[in-house]
C-alpha positions as CSV (number, residue, x, y, z in Angstrom):
1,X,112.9,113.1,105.0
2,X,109.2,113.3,104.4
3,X,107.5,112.0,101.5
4,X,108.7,114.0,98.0
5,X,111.1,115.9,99.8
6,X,114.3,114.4,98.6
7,X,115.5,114.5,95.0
8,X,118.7,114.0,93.7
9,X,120.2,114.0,90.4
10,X,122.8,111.1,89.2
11,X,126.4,112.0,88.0
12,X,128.4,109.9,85.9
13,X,129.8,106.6,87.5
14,X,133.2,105.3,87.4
15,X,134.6,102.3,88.6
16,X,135.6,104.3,91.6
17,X,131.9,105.7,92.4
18,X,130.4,102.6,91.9
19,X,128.8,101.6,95.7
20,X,130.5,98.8,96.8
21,X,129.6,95.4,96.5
22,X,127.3,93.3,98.7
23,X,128.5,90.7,101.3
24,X,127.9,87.4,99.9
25,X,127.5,86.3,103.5
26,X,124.1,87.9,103.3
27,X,121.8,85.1,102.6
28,X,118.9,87.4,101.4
29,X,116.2,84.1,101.9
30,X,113.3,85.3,100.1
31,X,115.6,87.2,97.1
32,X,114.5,84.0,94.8
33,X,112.0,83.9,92.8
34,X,110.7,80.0,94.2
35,X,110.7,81.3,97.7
36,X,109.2,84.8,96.8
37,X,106.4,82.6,94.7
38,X,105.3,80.5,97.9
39,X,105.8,83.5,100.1
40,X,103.5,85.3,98.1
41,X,101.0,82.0,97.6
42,X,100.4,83.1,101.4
43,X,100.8,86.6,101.7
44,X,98.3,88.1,98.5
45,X,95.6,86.0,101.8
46,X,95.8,89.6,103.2
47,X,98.6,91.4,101.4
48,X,96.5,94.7,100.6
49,X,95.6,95.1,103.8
50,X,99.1,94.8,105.5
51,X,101.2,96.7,102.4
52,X,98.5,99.8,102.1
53,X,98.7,100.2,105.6
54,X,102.4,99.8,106.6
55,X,105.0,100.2,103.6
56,X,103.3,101.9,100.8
57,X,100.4,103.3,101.6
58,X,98.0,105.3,98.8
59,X,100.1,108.9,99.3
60,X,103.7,107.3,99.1
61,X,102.5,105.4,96.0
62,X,101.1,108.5,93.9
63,X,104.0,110.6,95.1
64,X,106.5,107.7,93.8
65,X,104.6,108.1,90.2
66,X,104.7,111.6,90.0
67,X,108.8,111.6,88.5
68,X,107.2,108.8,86.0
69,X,105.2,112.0,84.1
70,X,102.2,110.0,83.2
71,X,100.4,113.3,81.6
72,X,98.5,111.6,79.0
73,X,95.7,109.1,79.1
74,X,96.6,107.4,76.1
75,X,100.3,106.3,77.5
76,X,101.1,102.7,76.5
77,X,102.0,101.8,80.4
78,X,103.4,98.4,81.7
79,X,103.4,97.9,85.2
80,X,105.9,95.0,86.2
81,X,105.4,92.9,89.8
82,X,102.4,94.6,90.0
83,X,101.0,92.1,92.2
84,X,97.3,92.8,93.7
85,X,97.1,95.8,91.0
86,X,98.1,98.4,94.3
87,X,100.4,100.3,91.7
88,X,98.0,99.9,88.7
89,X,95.4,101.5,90.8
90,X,97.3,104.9,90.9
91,X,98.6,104.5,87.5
92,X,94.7,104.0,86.3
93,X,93.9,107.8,87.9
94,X,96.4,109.0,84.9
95,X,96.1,106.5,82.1
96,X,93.6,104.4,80.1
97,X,93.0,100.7,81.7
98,X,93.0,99.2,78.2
99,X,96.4,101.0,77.7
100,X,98.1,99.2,80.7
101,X,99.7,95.7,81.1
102,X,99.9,94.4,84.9
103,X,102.9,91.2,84.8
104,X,104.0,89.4,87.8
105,X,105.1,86.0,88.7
106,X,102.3,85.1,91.0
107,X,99.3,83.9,89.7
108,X,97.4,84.2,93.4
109,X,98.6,88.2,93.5
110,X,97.2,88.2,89.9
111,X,93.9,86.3,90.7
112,X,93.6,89.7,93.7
113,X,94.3,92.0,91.0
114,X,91.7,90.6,88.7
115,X,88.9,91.2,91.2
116,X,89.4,95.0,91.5
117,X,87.0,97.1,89.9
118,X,89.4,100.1,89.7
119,X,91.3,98.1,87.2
120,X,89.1,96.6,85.0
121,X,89.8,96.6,81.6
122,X,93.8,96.5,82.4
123,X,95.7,93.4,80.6
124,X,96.8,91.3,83.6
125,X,99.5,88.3,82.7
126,X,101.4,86.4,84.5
127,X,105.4,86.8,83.7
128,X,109.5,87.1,84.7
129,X,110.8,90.8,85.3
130,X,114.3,90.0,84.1
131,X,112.4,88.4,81.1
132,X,109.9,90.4,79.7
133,X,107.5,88.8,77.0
134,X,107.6,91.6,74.7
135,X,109.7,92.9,72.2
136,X,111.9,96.0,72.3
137,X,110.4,99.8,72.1
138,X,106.6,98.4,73.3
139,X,106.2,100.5,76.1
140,X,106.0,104.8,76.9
141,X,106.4,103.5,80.8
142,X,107.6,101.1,82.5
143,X,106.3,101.2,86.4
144,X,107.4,98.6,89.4
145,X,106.5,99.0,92.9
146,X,108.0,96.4,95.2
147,X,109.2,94.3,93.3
148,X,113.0,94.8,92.7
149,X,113.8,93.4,96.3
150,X,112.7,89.7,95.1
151,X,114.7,89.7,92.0
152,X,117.9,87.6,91.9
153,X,119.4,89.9,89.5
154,X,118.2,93.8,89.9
155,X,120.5,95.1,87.2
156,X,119.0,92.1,84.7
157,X,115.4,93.7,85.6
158,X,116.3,97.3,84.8
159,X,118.1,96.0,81.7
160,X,114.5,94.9,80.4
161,X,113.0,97.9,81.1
162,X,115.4,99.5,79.1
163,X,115.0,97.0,76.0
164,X,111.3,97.4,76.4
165,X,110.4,101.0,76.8
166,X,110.3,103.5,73.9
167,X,112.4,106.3,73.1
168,X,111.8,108.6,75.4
169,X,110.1,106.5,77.6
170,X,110.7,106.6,81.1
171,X,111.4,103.9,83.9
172,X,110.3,104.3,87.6
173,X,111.0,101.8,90.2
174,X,110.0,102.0,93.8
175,X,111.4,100.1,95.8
176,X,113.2,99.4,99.4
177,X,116.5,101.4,100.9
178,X,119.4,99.4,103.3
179,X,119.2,100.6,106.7
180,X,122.0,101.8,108.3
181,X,120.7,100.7,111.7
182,X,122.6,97.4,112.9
183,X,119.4,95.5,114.0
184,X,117.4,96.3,110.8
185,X,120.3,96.0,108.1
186,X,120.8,92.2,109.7
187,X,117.3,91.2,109.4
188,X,117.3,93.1,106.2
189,X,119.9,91.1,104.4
190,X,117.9,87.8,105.8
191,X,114.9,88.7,104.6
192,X,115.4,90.2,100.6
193,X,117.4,92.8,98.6
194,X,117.6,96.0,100.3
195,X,119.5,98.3,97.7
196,X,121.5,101.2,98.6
197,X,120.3,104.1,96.7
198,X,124.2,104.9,94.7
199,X,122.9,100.9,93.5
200,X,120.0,102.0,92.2
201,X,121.7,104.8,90.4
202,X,124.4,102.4,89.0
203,X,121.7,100.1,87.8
204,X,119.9,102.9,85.7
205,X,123.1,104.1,84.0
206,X,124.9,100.9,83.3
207,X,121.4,99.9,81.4
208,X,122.0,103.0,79.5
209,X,119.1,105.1,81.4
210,X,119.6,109.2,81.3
211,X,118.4,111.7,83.5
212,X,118.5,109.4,86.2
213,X,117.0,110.8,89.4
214,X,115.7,109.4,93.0
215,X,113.1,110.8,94.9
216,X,113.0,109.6,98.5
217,X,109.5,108.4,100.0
218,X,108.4,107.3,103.3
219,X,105.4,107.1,105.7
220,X,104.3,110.2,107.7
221,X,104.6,108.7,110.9
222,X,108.4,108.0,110.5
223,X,109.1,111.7,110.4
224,X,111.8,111.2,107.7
225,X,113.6,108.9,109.9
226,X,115.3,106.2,107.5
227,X,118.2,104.5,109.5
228,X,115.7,101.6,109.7
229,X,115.4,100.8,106.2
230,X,112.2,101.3,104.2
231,X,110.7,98.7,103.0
232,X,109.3,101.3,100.1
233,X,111.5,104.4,100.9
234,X,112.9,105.8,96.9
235,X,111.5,106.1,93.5
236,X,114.0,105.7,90.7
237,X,113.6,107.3,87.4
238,X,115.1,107.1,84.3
239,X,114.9,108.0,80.5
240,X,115.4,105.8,77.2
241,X,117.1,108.1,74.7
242,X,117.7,105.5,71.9
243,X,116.1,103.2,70.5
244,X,116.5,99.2,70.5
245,X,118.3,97.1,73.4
246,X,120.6,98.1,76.3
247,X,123.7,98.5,75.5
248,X,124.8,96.8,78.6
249,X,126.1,93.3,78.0
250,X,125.1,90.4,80.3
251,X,126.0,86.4,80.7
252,X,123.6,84.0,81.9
253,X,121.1,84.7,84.8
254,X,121.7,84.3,88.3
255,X,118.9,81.8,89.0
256,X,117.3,79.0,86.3
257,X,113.9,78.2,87.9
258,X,114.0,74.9,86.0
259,X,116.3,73.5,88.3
260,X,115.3,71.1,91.0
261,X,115.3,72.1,94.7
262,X,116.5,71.1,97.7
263,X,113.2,70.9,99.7
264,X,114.9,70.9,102.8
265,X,117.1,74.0,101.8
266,X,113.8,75.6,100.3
267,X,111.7,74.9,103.1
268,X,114.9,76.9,105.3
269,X,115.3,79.4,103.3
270,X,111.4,80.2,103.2
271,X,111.0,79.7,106.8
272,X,114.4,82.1,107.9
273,X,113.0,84.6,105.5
274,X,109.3,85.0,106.5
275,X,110.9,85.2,110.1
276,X,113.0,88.0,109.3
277,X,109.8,89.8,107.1
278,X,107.9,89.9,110.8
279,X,111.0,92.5,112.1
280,X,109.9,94.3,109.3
281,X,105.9,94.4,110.4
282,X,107.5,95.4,113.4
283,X,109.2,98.3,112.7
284,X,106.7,100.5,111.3
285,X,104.1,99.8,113.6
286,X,107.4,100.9,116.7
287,X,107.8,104.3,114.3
288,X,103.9,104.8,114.4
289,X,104.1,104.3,118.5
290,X,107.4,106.5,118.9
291,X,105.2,109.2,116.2
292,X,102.3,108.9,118.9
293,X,104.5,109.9,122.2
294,X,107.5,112.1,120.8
295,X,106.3,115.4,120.6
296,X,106.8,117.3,117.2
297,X,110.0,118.6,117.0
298,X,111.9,116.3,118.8
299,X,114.0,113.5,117.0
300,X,112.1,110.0,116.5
């Protein structure tokens, strides 16, 4: 479906809803946070230029913000794996830069971001999504926009959004959608965390999230087609209706940073990963080609 097209409202999960769970044979390479930091060392080179142009470009972005209802300048806004600032640039055309916080984990993303005019007067810090620096109730929004798909533990992440929004505040995550296509789901489950979209709705509501709705995005030129993946294709929204922490209970996290690594098993997994990101560079410039030549009305 075309960009804003699709919406769809949550229902209560049970155990028997729940989308079921991920192969552990897929080796999702660069779903770590030390492969995602060198992998961004290199990539925030030309980042806005690839990203903007190929997965999320300026009209997927704004129409994955409109379910986060930013309707008043003076909105206390974090933006989290904001990266170059992309995100923070269409959350700027709605909210005061002096009222926003851009985090990530990569201080050569963050160095981009700091150079954009558009953004100037944002707080930029560097940080851990599934361990936010703040304390609970801080934030009226909490945004992210690509960055779910490098996290070793998604329904960690969305747990601190929770704990860190407001009451009433609202969450919105864009992020990536499994393909069903054989090709691209196994170069999809090399390469990072592609969720299904029933996982992103589990995610919101076992965090305690209401309202929970996804809004499916995706490039023009791929006519709505989405058995390929996307590697931006939903926006996730939820609301905080109490105050404090999530209710959801959670043991240690999936991946302590402060442990040594393998350099030969890093250096694989980072080389196996950035392989299997070209498919993905791929793919939309095939659906721009195949948007070119099939005529309109004719399946893509």
């Amino acid at each position: 479906m075309q960009a804003g097209v699709a919406r769809r409202r949550s229902t209560a999960y049970s155990s028997s809803m729940a989308a079921p769970p991920r192969s552990v044979s897929a080796p999702r390479f660069i779903q770590h946070k030390k492969e995602a930091f060198w992998f961004y060392r290199f990539l925030s080179i030309f980042y806005d230029h690839i990203n903007s142009r190929l997965f999320l470009t300026e009209e997927m972005r704004d129409s994955g913000l409109e379910p986060a209802n930013l309707h008043s300048r003076n909105l206390k806004v974090i933006d989290v794996g904001g990266g170059t600032g992309f995100t923070t640039t269409g959350v700027v055309k709605h909210v005061d830069p002096q009222n926003i916080t851009l985090l990530d984990q990569s201080p050569h993303q963050l160095e981009k971001a700091r150079q954009k005019e558009a953004i100037h007067g944002v707080t930029i810090m560097e940080g851990d999504a599934e361990d936010l620096p703040f304390p609970a109730d801080s934030f009226d929004r909490y945004v992210s926009a690509g960055s779910i798909e490098y996290w070793p533990d998604p329904q960690r992440g969305i747990k601190e959004a929770y704990r860190v929004l407001k009451p009433g505040g609202v969450a919105c995550v864009i992020g990536p959608v499994h393909p069903t296509f054989w090709l691209s789901r196994f170069f999809a489950d090399m390469w990072m965390l592609f969720p299904k979209e029933e996982e992103y709705m589990e995610w919101f509501e076992r965090a305690g999230f209401k309202d929970v709705e996804l809004k499916r995005i995706g490039p023009k030129w791929y006519r709505g087609v989405r058995r390929h993946g996307l590697v931006l294709g939903c926006s996730v929204t939820g609301v905080k209706k109490e105050s404090g922490d999530s209710p959801l209970q959670l043991g240690p996290k999936v991946e302590d940073i402060s442990k040594p690594v393998n350099i030969i098993a890093f250096l694989f997994r980072f080389l196996m990963g950035t392989i299997s990101a070209a498919y993905f560079v791929l793919v939309p410039i095939y659906m721009w080609m195949k948007d070119k030549i099939v005529p309109r009305g004719m399946p893509i």
